[in-house]
C-alpha positions in Angstrom: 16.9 0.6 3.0 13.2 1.5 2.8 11.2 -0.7 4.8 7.8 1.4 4.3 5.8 0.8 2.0 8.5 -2.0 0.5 5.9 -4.7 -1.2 4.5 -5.9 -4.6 1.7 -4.5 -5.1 0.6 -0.7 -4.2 -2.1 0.6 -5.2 -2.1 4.5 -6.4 -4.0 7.2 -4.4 -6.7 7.6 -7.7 -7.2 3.6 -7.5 -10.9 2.3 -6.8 -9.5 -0.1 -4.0 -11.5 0.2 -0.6 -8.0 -1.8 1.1 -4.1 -0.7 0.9 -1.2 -3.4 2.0 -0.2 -1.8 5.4 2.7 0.7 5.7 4.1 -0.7 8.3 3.9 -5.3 8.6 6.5 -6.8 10.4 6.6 -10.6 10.9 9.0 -10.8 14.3 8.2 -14.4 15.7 6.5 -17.8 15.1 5.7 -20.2 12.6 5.9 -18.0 9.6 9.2 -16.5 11.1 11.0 -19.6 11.3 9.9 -20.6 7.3 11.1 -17.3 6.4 14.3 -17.7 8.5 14.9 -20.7 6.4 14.4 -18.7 3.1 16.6 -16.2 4.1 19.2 -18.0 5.4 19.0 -21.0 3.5 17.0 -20.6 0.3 18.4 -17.4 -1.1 21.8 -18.1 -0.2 21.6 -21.1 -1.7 19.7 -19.4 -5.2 23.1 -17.7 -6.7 24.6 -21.0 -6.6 22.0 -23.0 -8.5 21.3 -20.2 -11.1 25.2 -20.8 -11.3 25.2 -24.3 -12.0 22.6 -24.2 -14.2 23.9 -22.0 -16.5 21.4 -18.9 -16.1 24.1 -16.9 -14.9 26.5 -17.6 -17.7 24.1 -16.8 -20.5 23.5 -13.1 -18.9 28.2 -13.0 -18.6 27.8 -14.2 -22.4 25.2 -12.0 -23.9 27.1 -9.2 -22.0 30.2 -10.4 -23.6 28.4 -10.3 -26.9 26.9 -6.2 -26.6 30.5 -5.1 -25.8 32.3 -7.2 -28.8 29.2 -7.0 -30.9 28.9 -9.5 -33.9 26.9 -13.3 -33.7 27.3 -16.3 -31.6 29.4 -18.7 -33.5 27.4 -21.9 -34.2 24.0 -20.3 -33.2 21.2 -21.9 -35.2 18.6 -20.0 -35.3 15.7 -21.5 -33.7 17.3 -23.9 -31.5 19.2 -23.9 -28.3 22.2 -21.5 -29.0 26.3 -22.6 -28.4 26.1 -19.9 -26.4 23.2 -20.3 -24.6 23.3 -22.7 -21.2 20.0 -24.6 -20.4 16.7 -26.2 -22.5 14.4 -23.5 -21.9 14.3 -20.0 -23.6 12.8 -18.6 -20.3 15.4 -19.3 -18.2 16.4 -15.7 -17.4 13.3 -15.3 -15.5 14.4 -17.3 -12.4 16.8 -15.3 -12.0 14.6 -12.3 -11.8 12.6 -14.1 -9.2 15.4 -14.9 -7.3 16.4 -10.8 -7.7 13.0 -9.9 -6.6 12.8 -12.6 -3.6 16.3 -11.0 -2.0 15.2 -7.3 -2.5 12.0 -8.2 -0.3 14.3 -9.8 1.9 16.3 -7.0 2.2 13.3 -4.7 2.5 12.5 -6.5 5.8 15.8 -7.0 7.3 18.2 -4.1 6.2 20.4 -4.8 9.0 23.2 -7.8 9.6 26.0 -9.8 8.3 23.0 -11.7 6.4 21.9 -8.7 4.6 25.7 -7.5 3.8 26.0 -10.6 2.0 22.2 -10.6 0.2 22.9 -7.3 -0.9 26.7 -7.9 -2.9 24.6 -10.8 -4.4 21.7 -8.4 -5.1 23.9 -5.8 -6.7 26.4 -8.3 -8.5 23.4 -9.8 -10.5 21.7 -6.3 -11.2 25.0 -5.5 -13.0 25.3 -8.8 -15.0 21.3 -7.8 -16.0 21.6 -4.1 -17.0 25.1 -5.1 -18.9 23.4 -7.7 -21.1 20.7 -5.3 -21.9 20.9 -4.4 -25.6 21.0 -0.1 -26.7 16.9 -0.8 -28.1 16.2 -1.9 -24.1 15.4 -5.2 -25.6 16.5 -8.4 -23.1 16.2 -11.8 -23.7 19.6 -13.9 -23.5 18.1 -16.8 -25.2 17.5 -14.7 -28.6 20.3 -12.5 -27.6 22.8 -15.7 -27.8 21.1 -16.7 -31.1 18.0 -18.8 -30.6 16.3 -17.1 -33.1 14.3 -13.5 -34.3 13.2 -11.8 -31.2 9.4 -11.5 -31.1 8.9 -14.5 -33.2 8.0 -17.2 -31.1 5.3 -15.5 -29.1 3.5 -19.0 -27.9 6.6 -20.3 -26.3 9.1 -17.8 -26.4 7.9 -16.4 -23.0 9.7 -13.3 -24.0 6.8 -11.0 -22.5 6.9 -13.1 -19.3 10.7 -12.8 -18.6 9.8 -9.1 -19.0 7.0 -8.9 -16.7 9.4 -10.6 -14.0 12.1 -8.4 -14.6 10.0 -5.6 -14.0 8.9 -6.8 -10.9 12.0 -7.4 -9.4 13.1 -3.5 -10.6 10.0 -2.5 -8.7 11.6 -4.5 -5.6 14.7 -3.2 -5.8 13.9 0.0 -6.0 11.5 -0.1 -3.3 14.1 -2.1 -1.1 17.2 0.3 -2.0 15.9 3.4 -3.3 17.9 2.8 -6.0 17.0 3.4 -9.9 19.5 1.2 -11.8 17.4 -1.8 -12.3 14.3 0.1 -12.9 15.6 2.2 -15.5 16.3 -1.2 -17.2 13.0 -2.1 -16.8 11.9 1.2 -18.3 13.8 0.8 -21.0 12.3 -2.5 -21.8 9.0 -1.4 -21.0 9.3 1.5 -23.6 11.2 -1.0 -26.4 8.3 -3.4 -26.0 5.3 -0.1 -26.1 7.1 0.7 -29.4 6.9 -3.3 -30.9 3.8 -4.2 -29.6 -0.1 -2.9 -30.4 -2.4 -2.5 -33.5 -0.4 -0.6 -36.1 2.9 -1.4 -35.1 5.6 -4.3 -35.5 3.4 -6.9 -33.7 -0.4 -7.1 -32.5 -0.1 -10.3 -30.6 -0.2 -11.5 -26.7 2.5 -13.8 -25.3 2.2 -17.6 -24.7 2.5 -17.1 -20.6 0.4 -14.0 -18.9 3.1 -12.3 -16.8 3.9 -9.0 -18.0 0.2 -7.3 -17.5 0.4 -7.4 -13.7 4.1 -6.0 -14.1 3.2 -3.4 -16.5 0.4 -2.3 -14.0 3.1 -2.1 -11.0 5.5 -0.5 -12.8 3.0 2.1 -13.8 2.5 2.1 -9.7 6.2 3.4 -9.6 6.4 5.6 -12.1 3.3 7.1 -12.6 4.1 6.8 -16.5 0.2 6.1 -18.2 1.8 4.1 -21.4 2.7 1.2 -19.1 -1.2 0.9 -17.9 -2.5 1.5 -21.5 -0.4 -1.5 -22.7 -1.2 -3.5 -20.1 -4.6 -2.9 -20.8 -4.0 -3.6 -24.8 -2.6 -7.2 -23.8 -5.2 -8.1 -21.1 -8.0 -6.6 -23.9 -5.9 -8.5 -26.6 -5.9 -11.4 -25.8 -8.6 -14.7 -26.6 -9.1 -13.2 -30.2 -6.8 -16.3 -31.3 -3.6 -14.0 -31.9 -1.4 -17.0 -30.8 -0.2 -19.9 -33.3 -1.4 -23.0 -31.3 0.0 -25.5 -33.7 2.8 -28.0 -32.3 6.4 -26.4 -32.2 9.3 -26.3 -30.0 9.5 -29.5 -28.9 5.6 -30.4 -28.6 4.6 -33.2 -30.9 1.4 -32.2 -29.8 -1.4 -28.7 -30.0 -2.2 -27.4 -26.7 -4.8 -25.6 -28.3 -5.9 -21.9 -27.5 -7.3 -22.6 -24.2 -3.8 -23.4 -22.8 -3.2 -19.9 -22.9 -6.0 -18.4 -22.6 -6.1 -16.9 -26.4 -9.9 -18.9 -26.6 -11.9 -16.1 -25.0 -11.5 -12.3 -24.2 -11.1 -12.0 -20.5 -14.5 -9.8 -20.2 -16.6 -12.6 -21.5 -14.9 -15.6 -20.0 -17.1 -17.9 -17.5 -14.7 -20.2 -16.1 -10.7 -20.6 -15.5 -9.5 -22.7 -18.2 -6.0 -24.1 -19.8 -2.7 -24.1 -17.9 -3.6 -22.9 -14.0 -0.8 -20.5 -13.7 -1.0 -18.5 -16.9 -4.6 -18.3 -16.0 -4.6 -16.8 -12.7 -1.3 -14.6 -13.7 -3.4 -13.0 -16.4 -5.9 -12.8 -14.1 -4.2 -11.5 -11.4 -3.2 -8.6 -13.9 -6.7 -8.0 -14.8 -7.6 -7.5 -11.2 -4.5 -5.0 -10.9 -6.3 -3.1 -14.2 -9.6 -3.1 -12.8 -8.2 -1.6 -8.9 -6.4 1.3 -11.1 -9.1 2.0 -14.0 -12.1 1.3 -12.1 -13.5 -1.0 -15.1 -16.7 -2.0 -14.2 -17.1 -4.7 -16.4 -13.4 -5.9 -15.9 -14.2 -6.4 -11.8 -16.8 -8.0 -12.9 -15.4 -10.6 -15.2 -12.8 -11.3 -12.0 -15.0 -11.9 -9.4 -17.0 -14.2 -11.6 -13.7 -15.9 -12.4 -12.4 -16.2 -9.6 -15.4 -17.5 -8.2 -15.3 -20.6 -10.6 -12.1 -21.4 -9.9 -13.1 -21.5 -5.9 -16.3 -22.9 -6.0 -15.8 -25.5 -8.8 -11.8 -26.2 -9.3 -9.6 -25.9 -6.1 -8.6 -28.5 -4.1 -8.9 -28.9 -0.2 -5.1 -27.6 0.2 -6.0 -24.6 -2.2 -4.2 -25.8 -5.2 -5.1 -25.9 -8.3 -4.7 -27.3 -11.4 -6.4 -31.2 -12.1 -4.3 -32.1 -15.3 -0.3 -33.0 -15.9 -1.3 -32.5 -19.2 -0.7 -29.7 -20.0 -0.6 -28.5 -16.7 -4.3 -27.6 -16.9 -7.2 -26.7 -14.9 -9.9 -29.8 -15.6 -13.4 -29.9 -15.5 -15.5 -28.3 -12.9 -15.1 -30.7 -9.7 -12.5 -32.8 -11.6 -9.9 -33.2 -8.5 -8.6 -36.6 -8.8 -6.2 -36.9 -5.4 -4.0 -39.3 -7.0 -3.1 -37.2 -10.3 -3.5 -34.1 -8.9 -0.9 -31.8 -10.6 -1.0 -29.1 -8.4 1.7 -27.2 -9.6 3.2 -25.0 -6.4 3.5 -21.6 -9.1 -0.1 -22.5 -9.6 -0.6 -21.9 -5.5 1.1 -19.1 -6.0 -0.3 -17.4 -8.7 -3.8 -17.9 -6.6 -2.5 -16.7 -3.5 -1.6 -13.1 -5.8 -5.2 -13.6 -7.4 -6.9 -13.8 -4.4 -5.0 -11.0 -2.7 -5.4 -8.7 -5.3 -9.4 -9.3 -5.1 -9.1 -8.9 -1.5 -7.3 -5.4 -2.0 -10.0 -4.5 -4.6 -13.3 -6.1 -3.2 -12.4 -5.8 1.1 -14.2 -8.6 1.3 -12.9 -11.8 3.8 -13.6 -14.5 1.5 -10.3 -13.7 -0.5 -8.0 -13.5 2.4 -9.8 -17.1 3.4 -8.4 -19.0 0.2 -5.1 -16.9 0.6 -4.5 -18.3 3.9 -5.8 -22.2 2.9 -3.3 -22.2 0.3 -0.8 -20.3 2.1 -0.7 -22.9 4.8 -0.9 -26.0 2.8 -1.0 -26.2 -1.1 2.2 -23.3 -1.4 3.6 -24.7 1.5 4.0 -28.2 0.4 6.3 -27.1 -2.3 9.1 -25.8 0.1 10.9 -28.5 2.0 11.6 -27.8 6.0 14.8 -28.0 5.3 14.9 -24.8 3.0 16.8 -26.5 -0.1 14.1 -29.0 -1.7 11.4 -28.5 -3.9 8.2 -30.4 -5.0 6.9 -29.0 -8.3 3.8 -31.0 -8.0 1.7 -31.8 -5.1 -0.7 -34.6 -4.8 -3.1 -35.1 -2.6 -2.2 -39.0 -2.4 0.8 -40.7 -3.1 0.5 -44.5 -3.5 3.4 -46.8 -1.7 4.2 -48.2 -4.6 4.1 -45.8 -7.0 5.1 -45.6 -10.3 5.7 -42.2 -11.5 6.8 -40.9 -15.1 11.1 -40.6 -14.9 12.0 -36.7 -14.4 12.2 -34.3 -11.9 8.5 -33.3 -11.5 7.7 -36.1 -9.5 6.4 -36.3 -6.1 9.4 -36.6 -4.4 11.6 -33.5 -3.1 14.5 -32.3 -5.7 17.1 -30.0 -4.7 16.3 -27.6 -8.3 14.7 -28.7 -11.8 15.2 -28.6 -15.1 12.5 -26.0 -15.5 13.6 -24.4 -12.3 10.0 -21.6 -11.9 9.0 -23.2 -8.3 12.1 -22.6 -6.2 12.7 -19.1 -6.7 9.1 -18.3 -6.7 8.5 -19.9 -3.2 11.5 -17.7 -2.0 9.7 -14.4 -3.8 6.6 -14.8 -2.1 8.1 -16.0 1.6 10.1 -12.7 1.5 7.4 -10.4 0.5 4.7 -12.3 3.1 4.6 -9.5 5.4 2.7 -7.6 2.6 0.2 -10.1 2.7 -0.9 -9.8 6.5 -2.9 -6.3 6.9 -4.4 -3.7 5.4 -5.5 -0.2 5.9 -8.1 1.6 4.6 -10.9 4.3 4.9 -12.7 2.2 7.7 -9.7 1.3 9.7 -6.5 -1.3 10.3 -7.5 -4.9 9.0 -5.8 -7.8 9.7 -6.4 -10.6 7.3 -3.6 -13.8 8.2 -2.2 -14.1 11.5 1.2 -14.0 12.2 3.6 -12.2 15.3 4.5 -9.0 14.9 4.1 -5.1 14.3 1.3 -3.7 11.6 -0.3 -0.7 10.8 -0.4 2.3 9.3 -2.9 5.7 8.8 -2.5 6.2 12.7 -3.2 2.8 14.3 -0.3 0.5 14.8 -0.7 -2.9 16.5 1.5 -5.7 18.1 -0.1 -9.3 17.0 0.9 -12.2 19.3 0.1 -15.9 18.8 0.7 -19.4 18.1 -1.3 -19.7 15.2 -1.6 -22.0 13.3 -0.9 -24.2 16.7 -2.8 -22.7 18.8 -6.1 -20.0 18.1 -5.3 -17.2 20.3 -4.4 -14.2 18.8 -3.7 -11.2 21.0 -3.4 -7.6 19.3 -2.2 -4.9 21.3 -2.4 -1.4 20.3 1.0 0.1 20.5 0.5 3.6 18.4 -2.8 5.8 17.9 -2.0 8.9 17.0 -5.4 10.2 15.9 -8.3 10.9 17.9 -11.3 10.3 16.0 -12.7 6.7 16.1 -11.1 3.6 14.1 -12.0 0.4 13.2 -9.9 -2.7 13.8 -10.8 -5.7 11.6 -10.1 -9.4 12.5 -11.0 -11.9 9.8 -12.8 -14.9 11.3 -11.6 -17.6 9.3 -14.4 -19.6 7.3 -13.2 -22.8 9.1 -14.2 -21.3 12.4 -17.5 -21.8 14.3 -16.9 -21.1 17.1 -14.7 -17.8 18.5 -15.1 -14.9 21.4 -13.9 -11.7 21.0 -12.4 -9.5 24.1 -11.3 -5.8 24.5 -9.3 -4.7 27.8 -10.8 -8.5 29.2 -14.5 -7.5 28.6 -16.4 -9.9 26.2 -17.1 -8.3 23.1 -21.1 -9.1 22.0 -21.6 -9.2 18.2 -21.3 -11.6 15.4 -18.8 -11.2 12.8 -19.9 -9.7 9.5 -19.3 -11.3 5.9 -16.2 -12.4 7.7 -15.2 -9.6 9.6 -15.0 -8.7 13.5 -15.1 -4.7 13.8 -14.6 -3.0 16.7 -14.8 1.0 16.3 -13.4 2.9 18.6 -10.9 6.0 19.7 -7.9 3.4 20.3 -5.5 3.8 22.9 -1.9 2.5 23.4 -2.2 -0.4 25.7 -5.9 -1.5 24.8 -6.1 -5.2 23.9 -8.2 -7.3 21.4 -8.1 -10.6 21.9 -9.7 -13.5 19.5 -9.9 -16.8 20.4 -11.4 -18.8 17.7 -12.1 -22.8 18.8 -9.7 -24.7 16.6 -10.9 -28.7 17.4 -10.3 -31.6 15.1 -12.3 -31.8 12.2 -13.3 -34.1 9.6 -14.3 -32.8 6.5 -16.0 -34.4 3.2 -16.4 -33.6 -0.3 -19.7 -32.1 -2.1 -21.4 -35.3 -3.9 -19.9 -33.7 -7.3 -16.0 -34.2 -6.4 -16.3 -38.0 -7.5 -12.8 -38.7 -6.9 -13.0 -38.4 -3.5 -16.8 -40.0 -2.9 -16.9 -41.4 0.5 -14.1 -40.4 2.0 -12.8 -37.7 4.9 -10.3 -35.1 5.3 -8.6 -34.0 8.6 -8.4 -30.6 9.1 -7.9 -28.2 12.3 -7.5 -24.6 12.6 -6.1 -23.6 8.9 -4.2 -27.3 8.5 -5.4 -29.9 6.1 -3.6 -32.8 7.5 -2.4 -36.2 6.0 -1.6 -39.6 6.5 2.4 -40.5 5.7 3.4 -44.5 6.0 6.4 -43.4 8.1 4.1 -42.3 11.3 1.9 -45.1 11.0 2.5 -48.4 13.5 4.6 -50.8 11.7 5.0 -49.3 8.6 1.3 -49.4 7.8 0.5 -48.7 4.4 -2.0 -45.6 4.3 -4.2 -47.5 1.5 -4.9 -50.1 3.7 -7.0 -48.7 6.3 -10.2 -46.7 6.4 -11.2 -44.0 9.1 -13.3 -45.0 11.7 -15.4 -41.8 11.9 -17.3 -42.2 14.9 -13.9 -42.2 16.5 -12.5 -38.9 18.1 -10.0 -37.4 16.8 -7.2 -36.1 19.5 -4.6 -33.2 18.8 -0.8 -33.7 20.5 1.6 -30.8 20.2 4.9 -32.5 19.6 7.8 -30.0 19.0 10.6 -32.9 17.8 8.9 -33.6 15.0 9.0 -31.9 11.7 10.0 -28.7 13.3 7.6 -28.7 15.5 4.2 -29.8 14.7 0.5 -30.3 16.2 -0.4 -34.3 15.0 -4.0 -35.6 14.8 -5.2 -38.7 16.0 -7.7 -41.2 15.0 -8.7 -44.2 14.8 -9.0 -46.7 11.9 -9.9 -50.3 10.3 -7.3 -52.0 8.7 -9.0 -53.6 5.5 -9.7 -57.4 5.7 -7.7 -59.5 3.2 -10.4 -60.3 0.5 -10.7 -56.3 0.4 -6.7 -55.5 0.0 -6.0 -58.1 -2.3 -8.8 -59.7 -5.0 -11.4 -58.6 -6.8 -12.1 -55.2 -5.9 -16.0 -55.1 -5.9 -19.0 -56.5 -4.5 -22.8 -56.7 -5.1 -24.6 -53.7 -3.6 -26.0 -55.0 0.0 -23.7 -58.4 0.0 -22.7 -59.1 3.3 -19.5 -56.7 4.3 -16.2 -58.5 5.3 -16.1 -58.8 9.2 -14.4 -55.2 10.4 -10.9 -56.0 11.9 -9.7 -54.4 15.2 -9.2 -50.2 15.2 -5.6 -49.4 14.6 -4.5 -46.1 15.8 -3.5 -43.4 12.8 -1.4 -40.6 13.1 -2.0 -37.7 10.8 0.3 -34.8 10.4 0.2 -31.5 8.7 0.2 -32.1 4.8 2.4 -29.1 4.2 5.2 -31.4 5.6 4.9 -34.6 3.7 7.9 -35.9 2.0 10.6 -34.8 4.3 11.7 -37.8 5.7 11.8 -41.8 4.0 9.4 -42.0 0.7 5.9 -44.2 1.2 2.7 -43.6 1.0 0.4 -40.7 1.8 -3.5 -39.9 1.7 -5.0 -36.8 2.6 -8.7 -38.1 1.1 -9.2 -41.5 3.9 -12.2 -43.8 3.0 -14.7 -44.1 5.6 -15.2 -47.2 7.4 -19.0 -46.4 7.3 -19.8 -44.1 4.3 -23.3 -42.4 4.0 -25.5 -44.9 2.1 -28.7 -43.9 0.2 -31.8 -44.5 3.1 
């Protein structure tokens, strides 16, 4: 097993990208070791058995069946879900390339064990049942294989492009995992049929419904060094917003999404804000990032960062999600973040956390790896139960007690897979490959942009990271190798949550403020020399800028890197979270309790339970009226929002109304 260099994205040596993912990133303890743990051991094992179940296994056996005994599906109607063909979605196929992708990072990272032994039969039985349904042209699809219809003829909802882009990604896994070539030739050859469909001239000059493939194409390019993958993922990204897409109703949709759902309103270089559904948004825009790092497109970087900057400033939530709208799945207007209806889809989390890394990798600048880590820790953790085999596919900021939520599995309540099943094994891809996501090394030195225990490095400088984050703010780096002699940098982000910090080397007090995010120390590093940051990680409340109405006088806990919650189950007596406001003059006190949760930090506060005539009654009152007598403080509990919903259902606020909001002087 290869466990250098083993990640998802890796830049070429000609790319205009001031940051490479480190060589060498081990995570070896703490909090993000025990959630990978979980994915390993839980998660993935669990994956085969639900792709079983749900049929995406058998329609890879059956198109297999069909390429060796050749003929049509009996009672396939063309168009609609196949006899042949398991499962209500003509996607399906890529979960199971997630899942393929997820266990070749996982055994990237730990080659070794009984574990692995197992992970990799899995890995290798699945790679067989994918290269055996492939057809002689390279084309793959098992929906259209099993006779859902023409290939290539569905492009708004056929997702045939995305499945492609996904099993490209996992080839580029596996082969960096194993060394092997079998999957990746697959992927070549699907790569090439699609380069010889696809572009002006030729069979079709059209995009695909979901953005997926350009990042792929980009990566596989990465592997292969073969330039026709980068030109045509530059012809889709270019391609697409000049309306190529039908967006009339079909397939099930009594309704027009309209060309803004997938992002076929406007060419990427001319775009001014995110728009349509979250993840195909930030997917193609992740690709375009990808295009920029390896071309060096001027006008292409540009376009991202002014994207991405929209979608920061103007459309993500406190947790780092995004995406206002269940319909559609859509990103809303700027500063429309209703807490209530947030959809929040957790592949929309994802999709920002590759964004956002990618512009980290191609920009070396702090604020990236800042929204990485807020929606690391919170929105894309939410999605993954604690106990590693339920899901949320939505993740609201604030879940009413009583709450009446539309029937199906996209509810806010944990579910052990889903009909349209793209969370799970997308949570398990990125857990595996997190390691990739920690440091990077470049021209000016070893950076290290999350915090997590264990070994990184690479270019000469090697360093042990130890702490308790996201517990505890100490984070203690130890240089173990430096092999070169001429100075280096080492680079600790300073979160944009922190105010306060002190910086040491070898216990002498580094002077020195940190720069656009960044503390530098330069230096001829020895083995045994010791950095160590402490950044000041008190309670916090935080509020809303006056243009987030939904949230309008109201407060958020935070501390260190956690947006925190209120769930009825901690509360004294059952107390329903919609019934009390914060008291904000109040202190808020942090208690470490290990028992709970897994073992979790709670907050503290204290708050007014609403009087009677303001819980139940009409709820408004003439500007200035005399205020309902305040009732006696009631002690609140908040705990880290990434765990909601793992214990009874009730209610749950992140967003708390202020006893005593800011009035107008």
């Amino acid at each position: 097993m290869n466990t250098v260099l083993a990640g998802p994205v890796r830049p070429t040596p000609g790319a205009v990208s001031p940051s490479r993912p480190a060589a060498l990133a081990r995570v070896e303890g703490g909090f993000w070791a025990e959630r990978r743990r979980t994915n390993a051991e839980v998660s993935l094992a669990d994956g085969p058995k639900r792709l079983e179940a749900a049929g995406n296994l058998a329609n890879f056996r059956a198109a297999a069946l069909l390429r060796t005994e050749g003929g049509a599906v009996p009672g396939a109607v063309p168009g609609a879900v196949s006899a042949g063909f398991a499962g209500d979605f003509q996607f399906q196929d890529s979960d199971v390339y997630k899942w393929l992708e997820a266990a070749c990072w996982q055994l990237a990272d730990s080659p070794d064990g009984e574990l692995a032994a197992e992970l990799s039969a899995q890995v290798e039985a699945v790679v067989g049942l994918v290269t055996a349904a492939q057809r002689e042209d390279g084309y793959l699809q098992t929906y259209y294989q099993l006779g859902g219809g023409e290939p290539w003829t569905e492009l708004g909802w056929g997702h045939e492009l995305y499945c492609a882009g996904h099993l490209m990604q996992a080839a580029v896994a596996h082969h960096r995992a194993t060394g092997s070539d079998r999957l990746l030739e697959a992927a070549r050859r699907l790569a090439d049929h699609i380069d010889s469909v696809f572009g002006p001239g030729k069979q079709v000059d059209a995009v695909c419904g979901h953005p997926e493939v350009e990042t792929a194409l980009v990566e596989l390019y990465r592997t292969t060094s073969e330039r026709r993958y980068l030109d045509l993922a530059r012809h889709f990204i270019d391609r697409r917003g000049h309306g190529t897409l039908s967006s009339g109703a079909d397939r099930g949709h009594d309704r027009d999404p309209g060309p803004e759902f997938w992002q076929d309103h406007t060419p990427v270089r001319e775009a001014t804000e995110v728009a349509g559904h979250a993840v195909r948004q930030l997917y193609l825009l992740a690709g375009a990032a990808d295009l920029a790092a390896e071309t060096g497109d001027p006008e292409l970087r540009a376009a991202v960062e002014r994207l991405w900057l929209d979608m920061a400033t103007t459309k993500t939530y406190l947790t780092g999600a995004v995406g206002s709208r269940h319909d559609w799945e859509a990103f809303g207007d700027a500063h429309e973040l209703p807490a209530d209806r947030a959809y929040a889809e957790t592949c929309a989390a994802i999709a920002s956390i590759h964004f956002s890394w990618r512009m980290a990798l191609l920009t070396g600048e702090a604020r990236y790896s800042d929204l990485v880590e807020r929606t690391l820790f919170n929105g894309f953790l939410a999605g993954a139960g604690l106990d590693g085999h339920t899901w949320l596919y939505v993740n609201p900021l604030h879940r009413r007690s009583r709450s009446h939520e539309r029937p199906g599995d996209q509810t806010a309540h944990r579910t052990p897979w889903f009909r349209c099943a793209c969370c799970p094994p997308n949570v398990m891809r990125l857990l595996a490959s997190l390691p990739h996501y920690i440091a990077t090394t470049g021209d000016d030195g070893l950076h290290l942009h999350q915090y997590a225990t264990g070994v990184y490095g690479g270019d000469g400088l090697t360093v042990r990271v130890t702490t308790d984050y996201p517990w505890d703010g100490t984070v203690t780096v130890a240089v173990e190798e430096a092999t070169v002699t001429v100075p280096k940098a080492l680079a600790l982000r300073v979160p944009a949550w922190c105010t306060r910090y002190t910086l040491t080397l070898n216990g002498a007090v580094v002077e020195g403020r940190a720069e656009s995010g960044w503390l530098r120390l330069t230096r001829s590093f020895v083995r045994g020399d010791t950095v160590r940051l402490e950044l000041a990680m008190p309670a916090r409340l935080t509020v809303a800028g006056p243009r987030v109405d939904a949230v309008r006088g109201c407060a958020a806990i935070e501390r260190g890197p956690l947006v925190y919650c209120l769930e009825q189950t901690d509360q004294r007596g059952g107390l329903d979270p919609d019934d009390v406001v914060l008291d904000a003059g109040e202190p808020l006190t942090v208690v470490r309790q290990p028992g709970l949760l897994g073992g979790v930090s709670t907050v503290r506060g204290v708050g007014r339970l609403l009087a009677a005539d303001e819980r139940a009654g009409w709820p408004y009152q003439t500007l200035g009226a005399q205020a309902p007598q305040a009732t006696a403080g009631v002690e609140l509990t908040a705990v880290p929002y990434y765990a909601w919903a793992n214990r009874e259902a009730g209610g749950m606020r992140v967003w708390l109304p202020l006893a005593a909001p800011l009035r107008l002087p």
